[in-house]
C-alpha distance (Angstrom), angle and dihedral (degrees) to the residues before:
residue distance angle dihedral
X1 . . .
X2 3.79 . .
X3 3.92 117.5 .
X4 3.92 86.5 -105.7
X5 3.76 97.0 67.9
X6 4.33 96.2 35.1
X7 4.07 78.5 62.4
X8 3.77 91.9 45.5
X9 3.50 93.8 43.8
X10 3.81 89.9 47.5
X11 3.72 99.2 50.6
X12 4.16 85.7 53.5
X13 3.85 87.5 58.6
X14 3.71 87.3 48.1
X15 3.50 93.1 50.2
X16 3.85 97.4 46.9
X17 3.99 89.0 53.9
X18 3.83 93.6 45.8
X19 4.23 83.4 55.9
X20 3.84 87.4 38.9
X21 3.58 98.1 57.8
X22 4.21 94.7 34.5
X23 4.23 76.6 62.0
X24 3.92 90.8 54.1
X25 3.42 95.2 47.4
X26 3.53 92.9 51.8
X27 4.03 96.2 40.5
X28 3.85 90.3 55.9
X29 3.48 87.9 71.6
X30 4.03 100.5 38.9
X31 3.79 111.1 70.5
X32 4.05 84.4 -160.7
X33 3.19 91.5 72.4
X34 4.09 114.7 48.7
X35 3.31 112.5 100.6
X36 3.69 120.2 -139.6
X37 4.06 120.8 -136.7
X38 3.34 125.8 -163.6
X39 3.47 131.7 -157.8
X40 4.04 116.8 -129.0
X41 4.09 99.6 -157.4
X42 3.97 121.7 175.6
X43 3.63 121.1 -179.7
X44 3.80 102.5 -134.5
X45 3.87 125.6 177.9
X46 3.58 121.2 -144.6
């Protein structure tokens, strides 16, 4: 991979996490659009 495409590739990945965190900033103020995660815990004994 020449030096060319590492930058090209990089500014992609910098572009994808400026759009990432415009989404954030958005979603903290639109209930519609937090997602909930829950944890699935099992006690387990080895």
């Amino acid at each position: 991979m020449t030096t060319t495409e590492k930058i090209a590739n990089a500014k992609k990945r910098i572009d994808e996490l400026e759009r990432l965190i415009k989404y954030w900033n958005v979603s903290d103020h639109d209930e519609e659009k937090i997602l909930n995660f829950t944890m699935n815990t099992e006690n387990k004994v080895a």
